[in-house]
C-alpha positions, 0 to 999 in steps of 0.5 A, spaced: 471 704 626 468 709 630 460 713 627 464 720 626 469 716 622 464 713 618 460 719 616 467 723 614 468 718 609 461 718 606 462 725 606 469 724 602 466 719 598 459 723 595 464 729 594 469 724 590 462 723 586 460 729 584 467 731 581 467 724 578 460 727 574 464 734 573 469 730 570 465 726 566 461 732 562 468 735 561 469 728 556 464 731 551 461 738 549 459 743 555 452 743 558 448 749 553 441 747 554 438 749 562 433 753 566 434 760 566 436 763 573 430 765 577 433 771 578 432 773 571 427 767 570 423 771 576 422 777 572 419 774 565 417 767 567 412 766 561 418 769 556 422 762 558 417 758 558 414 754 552 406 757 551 403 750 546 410 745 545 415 741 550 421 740 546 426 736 550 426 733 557 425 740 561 418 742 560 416 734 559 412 733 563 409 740 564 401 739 565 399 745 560 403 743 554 402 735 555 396 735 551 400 737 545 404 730 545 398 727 541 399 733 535 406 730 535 405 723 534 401 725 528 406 730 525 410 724 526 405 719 522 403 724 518 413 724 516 413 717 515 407 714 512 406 720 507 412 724 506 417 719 506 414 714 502 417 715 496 423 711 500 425 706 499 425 704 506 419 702 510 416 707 516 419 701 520 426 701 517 427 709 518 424 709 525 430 703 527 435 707 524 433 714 527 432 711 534 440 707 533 443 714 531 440 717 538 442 711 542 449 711 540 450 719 542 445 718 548 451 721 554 453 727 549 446 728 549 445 727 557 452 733 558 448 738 554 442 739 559 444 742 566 438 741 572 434 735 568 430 730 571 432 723 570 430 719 566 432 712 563 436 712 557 430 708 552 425 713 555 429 720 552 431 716 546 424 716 545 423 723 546 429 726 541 426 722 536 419 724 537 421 732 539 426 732 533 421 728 527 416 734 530 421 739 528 423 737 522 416 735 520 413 742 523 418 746 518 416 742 513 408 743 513 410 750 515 414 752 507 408 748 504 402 751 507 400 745 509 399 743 517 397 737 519 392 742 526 389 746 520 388 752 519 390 755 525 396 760 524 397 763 530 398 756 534 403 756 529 406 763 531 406 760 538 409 754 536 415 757 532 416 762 538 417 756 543 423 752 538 427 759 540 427 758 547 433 756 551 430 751 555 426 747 550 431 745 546 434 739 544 441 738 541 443 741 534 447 734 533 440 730 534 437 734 530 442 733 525 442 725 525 434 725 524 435 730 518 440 724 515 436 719 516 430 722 514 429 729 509 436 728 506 434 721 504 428 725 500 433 731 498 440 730 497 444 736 496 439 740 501 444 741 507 440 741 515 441 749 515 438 750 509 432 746 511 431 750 518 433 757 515 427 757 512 422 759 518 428 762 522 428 769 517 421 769 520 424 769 528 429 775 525 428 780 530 431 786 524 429 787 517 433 784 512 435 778 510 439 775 515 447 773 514 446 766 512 453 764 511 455 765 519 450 759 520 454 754 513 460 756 515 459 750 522 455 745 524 457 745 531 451 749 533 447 748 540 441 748 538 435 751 534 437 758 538 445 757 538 443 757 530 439 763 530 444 767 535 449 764 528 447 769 523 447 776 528 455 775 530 461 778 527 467 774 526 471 780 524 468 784 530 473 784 536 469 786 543 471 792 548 472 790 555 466 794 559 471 797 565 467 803 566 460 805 567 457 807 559 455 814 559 448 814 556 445 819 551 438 819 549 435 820 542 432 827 544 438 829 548 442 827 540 437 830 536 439 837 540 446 837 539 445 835 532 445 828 531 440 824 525 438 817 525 437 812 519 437 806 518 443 801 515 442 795 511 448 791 512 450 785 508 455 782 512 452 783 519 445 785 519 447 788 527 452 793 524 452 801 526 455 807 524 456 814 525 456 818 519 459 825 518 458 829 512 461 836 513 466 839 509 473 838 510 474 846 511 470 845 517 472 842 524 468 835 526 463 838 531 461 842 526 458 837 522 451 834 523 453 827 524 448 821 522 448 814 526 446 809 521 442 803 526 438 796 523 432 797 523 429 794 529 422 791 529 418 791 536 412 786 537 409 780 540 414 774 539 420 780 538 421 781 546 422 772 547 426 771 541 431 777 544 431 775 551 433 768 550 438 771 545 441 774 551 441 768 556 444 764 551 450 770 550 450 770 558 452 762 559 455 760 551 462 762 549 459 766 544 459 774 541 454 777 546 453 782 540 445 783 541 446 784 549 451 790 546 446 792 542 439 792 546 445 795 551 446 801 546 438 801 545 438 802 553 441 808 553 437 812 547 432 810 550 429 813 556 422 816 555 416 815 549 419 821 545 425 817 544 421 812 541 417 817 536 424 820 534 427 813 532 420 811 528 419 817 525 427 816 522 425 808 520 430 805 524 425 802 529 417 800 528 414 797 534 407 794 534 405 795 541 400 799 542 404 805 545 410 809 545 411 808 553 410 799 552 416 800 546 421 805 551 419 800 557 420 794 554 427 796 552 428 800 559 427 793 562 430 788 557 437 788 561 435 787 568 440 782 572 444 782 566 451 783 566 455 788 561 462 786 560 464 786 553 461 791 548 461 791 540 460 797 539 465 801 543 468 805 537 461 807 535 458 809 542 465 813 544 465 817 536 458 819 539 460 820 547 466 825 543 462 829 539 456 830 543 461 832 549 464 837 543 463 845 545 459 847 539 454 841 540 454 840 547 452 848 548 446 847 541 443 841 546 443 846 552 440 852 547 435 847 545 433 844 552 432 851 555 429 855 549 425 850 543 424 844 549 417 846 549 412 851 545 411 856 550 418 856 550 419 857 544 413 863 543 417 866 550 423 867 545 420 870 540 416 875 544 422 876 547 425 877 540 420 881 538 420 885 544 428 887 543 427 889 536 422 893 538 426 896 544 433 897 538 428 900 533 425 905 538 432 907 541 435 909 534 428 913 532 429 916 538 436 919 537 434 920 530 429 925 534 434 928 538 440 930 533 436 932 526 
């Protein structure tokens, strides 16, 4: 067989390889646990990236976070010597079980990661019963007061942040076989949603409590984020496919045609819009003074990581990209400070940022290399696009822009006013002059 003859079949061969693995990963769930693409990752790296824990393979070995592997291995003595000894089992007999768990399930958990360095099977076995007796134990002591690094509240706050990234996961699954082997023993009508839910209405990113029966209804989530992503969906709302360009309106541009904004509470999905009219029925719809009802918004420190990862995990999961549409819709309210003053002042959004500039900046650059295709909110944006593209609120908006933008404006109309009025009653003393 001659040199060329031999590469062709090494090369046929390393194909035959790879689609093997393809196929292999096809047997269990698809990959949902990988790195940002640089592309996005670029832009905010330090939004994807664990600021004090690693929590599965792909921040393992990070150099600014290894020194915190010592605070999980107490977290995890503080579980099985303290917390769990009212068991009948030993720390031993419980460690054995949690380790058989995850080493029976150590393929699925290999298919969930996309870009992981590999490592050998006992040393990942390890590091899911380490990261997810953290996670457990970390819930625990945050719902009790107590933490095992004292009192130090924002090291918890980071802590909390970095368990919602989209690279620092592990699957939903291995937390759920710790969660049997461990607290479900101590408790037995206390189910694995229930348990995480407690500090994921610290992480919701809208006042109000969140749709906790979207997350009982499965347990086949991903991970600690796709559980959090649960509670935003709507299983009722269907998506419009996004084959044009979204025409924006800014709140300013609103508020001059006479729209009103304020906030809606919904109990079914705490994402839920709508335009109200309240006119009377005699009247035509664009002679009414419309209200469009939005969740209250909450901008500050840990809200731009939570929602930006929300996002990725949209772009990449066969799930409802609801909170892509919404930041969507956010974008094009949004342009200048004003709008954010606007939207304050009618208490759907509060921000803690230090300006109205780094609010609307925030929102102007939050969906930068992310793709729109399907919107959920196509009825309401397009009831908003038809009333103010109407002729009484597009020429009031027009009015508004050239007359009552701006104070000298306004003081110019009124001499003008004051000017005409004059002039009219000059001219009818006038001619009241000429013909007694």
């Amino acid at each position: 067989m001659v040199e060329g003859d031999v590469a062709l079949d090494d090369t046929v061969q390393q194909l035959l390889n790879i689609d093997e693995e393809v196929q292999n990963r096809s047997k269990h769930h698809s990959w949902s646990i990988y790195m940002v693409p640089s592309v996005i990752r670029d832009l905010s790296p330090r939004y994807y990236t664990p600021q004090v824990v690693s929590i599965g393979p792909l921040h393992h070995e990070d150099k600014h976070l290894i020194g915190f592997e010592v605070h999980k291995a107490t977290y995890m003595h503080n579980l099985f010597h303290n917390v769990l000894h009212p068991l009948d089992s030993t720390p031993e007999q419980i460690m054995k079980a949690c380790v058989t768990r995850v080493s029976g399930s150590i393929d699925q958990i290999k298919a969930r990661y996309i870009g992981m360095k590999p490592y050998p099977d006992s040393k990942l076995v390890k590091m899911m019963v380490t990261d997810a007796c953290f996670i457990l134990a970390f819930i625990y002591n945050h719902n009790i007061g107590y933490s095992p690094l004292g009192e130090n509240g924002m090291l918890c706050w980071h802590i909390l942040i970095d368990m919602f990234l989209i690279e620092n996961q592990i699957p939903f699954f291995v937390l759920q076989d710790i969660f049997e082997c461990t607290f479900l023993k101590l408790h037995p009508a206390l189910s694995l949603a229930d348990f995480i839910f407690r500090i994921q209405k610290w992480c919701n990113i809208y006042e109000g409590d969140l749709v906790t029966g979207n997350s009982r209804i499965s347990s086949t989530h991903d991970h600690i984020l796709g559980f959090l992503h649960k509670s935003y969906q709507n299983p009722d709302r269907e998506p419009s496919r996004c084959l044009k360009r979204l025409k924006g309106h800014s709140v300013v541009e609103l508020d001059r045609s006479g729209v009103r904004f304020g906030k809606k509470l919904d109990a079914k999905w705490p994402m839920a819009m709508e335009l109200e009219f309240s006119r009377f029925l005699c009247f035509p719809l664009s002679w009414s003074k419309p209200t469009l009802k939005m969740p209250v918004l909450g901008l500050y420190d840990g809200t731009e990581p939570i929602v930006r990862n929300l996002i990725i995990y949209e772009q990449s999961a066969l799930v409802q990209t609801c909170v892509t549409s919404y930041m969507k819709v956010m974008d094009m309210l949004i342009d200048i400070p004003e709008d954010v003053a606007m939207l304050t002042k009618s208490q759907v959004l509060s921000h803690g940022l230090g300006s109205d500039a780094k609010a609307a900046n925030l929102m102007n650059n939050m969906l930068k290399e992310i793709p729109i295709t399907d919107f959920y909110y196509a009825d309401e944006w397009e009831q908003i696009d038809k009333y103010y593209n109407a002729y009484w609120p597009n020429h009031i908006a027009q009015l508004n822009r050239k007359y009552f933008s701006n104070p000298w404006s306004i003081i110019a109309l009124i001499a003008g006013f004051v000017l005409f009025v004059l002039t009219v009653v000059q001219t009818v003393y006038g001619v009241k002059a000429a013909c007694p």
